[in-house]
PALO-677065 format. One line per 10 residues: their letters; for each residue x, y, z of N, C-alpha, C, CB. Coordinates in nm, 4 decimals. Glycine has a CB too. Example, Ala and Ser with C-alpha at 12.3 -4.5 7.8 and 13.67 -1.06 7.14 Angstrom:
BEGIN
as) 1.3190,-0.5690,0.7800,1.2300,-0.4500,0.7800,1.3200,-0.3300,0.7800,1.1308,-0.4473,0.9046 | 1.2850,-0.2250,0.7080,1.3670,-0.1060,0.7140,1.2900,0.0030,0.7870,1.4084,-0.0598,0.5725
//
This chain:
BEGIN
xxxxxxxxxx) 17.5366,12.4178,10.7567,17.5037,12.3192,10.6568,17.5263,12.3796,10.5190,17.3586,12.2702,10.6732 | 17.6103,12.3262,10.4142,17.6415,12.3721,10.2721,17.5290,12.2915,10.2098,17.8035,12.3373,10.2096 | 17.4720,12.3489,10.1515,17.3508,12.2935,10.0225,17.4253,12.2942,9.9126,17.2057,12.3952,9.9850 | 17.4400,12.1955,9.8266,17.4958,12.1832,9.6759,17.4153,12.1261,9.5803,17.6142,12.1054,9.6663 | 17.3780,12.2510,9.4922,17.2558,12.2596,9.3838,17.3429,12.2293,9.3049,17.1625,12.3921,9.3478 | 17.2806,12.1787,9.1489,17.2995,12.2258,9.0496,17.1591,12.2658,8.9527,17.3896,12.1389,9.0025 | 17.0874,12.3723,8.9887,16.9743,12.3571,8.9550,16.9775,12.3372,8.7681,16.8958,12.4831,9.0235 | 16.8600,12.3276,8.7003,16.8013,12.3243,8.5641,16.6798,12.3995,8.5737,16.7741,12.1821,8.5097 | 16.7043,12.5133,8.4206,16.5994,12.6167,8.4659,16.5199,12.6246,8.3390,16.6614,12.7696,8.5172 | 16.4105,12.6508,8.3299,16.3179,12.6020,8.2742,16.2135,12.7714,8.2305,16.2543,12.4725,8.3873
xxxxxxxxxx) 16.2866,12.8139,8.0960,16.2814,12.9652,8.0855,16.1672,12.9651,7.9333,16.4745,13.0487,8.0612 | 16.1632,13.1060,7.9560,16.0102,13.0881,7.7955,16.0963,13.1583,7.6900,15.8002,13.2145,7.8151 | 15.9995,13.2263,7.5832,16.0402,13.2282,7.4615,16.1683,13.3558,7.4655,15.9035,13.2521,7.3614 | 16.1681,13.4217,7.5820,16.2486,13.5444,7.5970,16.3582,13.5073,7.7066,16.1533,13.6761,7.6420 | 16.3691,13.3626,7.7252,16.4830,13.3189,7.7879,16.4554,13.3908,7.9304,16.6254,13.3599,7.7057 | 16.3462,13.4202,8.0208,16.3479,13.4503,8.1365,16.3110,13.3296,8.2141,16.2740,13.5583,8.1550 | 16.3561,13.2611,8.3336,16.3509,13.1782,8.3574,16.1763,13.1511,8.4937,16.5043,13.1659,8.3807 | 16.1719,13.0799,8.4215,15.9920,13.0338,8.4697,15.9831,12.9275,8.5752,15.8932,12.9571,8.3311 | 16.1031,12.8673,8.6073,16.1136,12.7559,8.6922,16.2686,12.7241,8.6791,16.0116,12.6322,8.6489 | 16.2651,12.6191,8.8052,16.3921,12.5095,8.8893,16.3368,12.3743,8.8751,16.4190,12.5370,9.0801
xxxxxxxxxx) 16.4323,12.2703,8.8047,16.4050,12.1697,8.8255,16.5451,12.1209,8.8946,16.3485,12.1110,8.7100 | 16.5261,12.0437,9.0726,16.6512,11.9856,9.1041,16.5892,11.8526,9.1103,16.7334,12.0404,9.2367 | 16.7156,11.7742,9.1584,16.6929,11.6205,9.1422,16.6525,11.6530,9.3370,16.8733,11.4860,9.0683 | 16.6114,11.4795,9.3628,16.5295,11.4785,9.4945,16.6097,11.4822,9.5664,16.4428,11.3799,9.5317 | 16.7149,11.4541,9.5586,16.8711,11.4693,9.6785,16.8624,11.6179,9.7036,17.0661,11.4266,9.5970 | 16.9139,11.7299,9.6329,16.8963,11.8551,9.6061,16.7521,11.9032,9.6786,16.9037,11.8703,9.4513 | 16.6279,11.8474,9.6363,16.5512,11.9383,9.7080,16.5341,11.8766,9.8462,16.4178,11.9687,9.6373 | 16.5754,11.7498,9.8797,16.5721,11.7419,10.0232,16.6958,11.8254,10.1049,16.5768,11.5873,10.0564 | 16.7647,11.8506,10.0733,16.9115,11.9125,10.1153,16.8643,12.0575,10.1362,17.0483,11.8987,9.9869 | 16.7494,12.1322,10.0513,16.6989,12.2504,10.0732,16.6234,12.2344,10.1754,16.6386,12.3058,9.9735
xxxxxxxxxx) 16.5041,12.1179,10.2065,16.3831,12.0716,10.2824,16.4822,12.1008,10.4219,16.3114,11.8875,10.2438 | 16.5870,12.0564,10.4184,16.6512,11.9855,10.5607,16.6697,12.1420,10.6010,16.8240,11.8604,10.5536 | 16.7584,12.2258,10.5296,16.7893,12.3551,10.5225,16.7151,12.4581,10.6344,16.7585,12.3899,10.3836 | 16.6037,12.4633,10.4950,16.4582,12.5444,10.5760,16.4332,12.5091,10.7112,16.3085,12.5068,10.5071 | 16.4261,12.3463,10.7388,16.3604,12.3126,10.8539,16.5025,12.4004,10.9875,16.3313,12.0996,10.8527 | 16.5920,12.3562,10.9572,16.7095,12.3740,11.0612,16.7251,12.5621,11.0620,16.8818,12.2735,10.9926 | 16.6900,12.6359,10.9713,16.6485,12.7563,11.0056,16.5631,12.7870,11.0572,16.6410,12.8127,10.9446 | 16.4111,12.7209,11.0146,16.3150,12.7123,11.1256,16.3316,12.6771,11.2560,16.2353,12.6428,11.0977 | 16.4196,12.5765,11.3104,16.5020,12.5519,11.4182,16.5141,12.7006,11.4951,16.6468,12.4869,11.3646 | 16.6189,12.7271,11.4150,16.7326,12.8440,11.4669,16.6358,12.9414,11.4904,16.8630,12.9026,11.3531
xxxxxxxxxx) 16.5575,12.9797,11.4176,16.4484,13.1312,11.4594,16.3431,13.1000,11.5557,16.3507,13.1986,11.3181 | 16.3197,12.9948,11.5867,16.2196,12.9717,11.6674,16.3152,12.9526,11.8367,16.1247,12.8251,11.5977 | 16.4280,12.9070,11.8040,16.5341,12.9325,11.9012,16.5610,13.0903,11.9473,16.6623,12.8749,11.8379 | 16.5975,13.1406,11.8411,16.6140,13.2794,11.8903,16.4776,13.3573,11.9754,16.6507,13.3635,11.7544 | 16.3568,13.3366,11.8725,16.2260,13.3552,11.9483,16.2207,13.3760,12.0558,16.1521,13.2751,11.9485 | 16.2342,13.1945,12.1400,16.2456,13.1451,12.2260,16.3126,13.2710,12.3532,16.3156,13.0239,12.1785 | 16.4559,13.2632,12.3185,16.5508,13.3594,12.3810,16.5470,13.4959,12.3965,16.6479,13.3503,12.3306 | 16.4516,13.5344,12.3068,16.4006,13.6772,12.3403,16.2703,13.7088,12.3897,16.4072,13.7520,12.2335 | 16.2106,13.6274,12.3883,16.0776,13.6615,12.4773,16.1244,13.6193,12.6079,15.9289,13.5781,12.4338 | 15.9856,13.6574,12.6936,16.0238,13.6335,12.8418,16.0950,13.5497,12.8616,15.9373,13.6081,12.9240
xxxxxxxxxx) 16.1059,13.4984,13.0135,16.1557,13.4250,13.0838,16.0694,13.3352,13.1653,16.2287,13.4909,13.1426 | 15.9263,13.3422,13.1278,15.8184,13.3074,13.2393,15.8246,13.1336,13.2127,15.6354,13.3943,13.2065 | 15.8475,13.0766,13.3169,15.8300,12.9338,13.3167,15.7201,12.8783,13.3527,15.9095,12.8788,13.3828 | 15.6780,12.7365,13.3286,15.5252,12.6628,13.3009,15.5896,12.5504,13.4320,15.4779,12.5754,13.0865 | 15.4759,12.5033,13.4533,15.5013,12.3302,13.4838,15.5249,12.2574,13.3842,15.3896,12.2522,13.5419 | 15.6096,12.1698,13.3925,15.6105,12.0173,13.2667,15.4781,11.9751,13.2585,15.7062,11.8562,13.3175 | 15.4181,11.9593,13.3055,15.3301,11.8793,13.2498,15.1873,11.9725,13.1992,15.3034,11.7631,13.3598 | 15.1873,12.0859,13.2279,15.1343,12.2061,13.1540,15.1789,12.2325,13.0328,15.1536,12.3167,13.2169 | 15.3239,12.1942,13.0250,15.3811,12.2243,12.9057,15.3205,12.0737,12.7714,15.5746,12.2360,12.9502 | 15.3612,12.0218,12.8339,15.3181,11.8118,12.7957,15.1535,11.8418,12.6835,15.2387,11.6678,13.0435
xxxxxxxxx) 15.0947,11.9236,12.8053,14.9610,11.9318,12.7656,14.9413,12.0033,12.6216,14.8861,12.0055,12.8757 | 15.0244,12.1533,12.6456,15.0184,12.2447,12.5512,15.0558,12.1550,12.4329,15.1071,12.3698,12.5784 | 15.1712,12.0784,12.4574,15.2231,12.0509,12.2858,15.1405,11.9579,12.2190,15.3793,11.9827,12.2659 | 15.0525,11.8871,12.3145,14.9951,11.7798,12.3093,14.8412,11.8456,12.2818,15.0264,11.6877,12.4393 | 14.7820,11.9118,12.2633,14.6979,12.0254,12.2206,14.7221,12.0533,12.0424,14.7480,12.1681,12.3224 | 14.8514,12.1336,12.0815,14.8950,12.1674,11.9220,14.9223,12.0900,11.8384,14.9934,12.2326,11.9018 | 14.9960,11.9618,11.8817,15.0377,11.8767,11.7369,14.9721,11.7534,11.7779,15.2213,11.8496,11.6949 | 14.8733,11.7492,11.8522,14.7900,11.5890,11.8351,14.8312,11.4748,11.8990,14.7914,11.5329,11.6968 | 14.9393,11.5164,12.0130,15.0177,11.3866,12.1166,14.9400,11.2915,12.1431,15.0668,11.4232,12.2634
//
């Protein structure tokens, strides 16, 4: 995925910059970013820990535990 900023930077009296202002296209394009790396590392995770398998519906339960199914 290519992200295309053009950020605006928002610097103090010594011109060091104190902030980013992007427009909402831009920071969702970062939002999407992060998430799809979060993807990918939790993938890799995945692939390097064991191999130990659950029942489905042990599993059903677990996610359904963690995020409120």
């Amino acid at each position: 995925m290519t992200v295309t900023l053009n950020p605006h930077y928002v610097v103090d009296k010594e011109q060091k910059p104190k902030a980013v202002i992007l427009t909402m296209d831009e920071w969702e394009q970062v939002l999407e970013a992060l998430e799809e790396l979060e993807d990918i590392s939790a993938y890799d995770a995945a692939k390097a820990g064991p191999l130990d398998t659950i029942p489905f519906e042990q599993a059903v339960r677990e996610i359904e535990e963690k995020f409120g199914g």
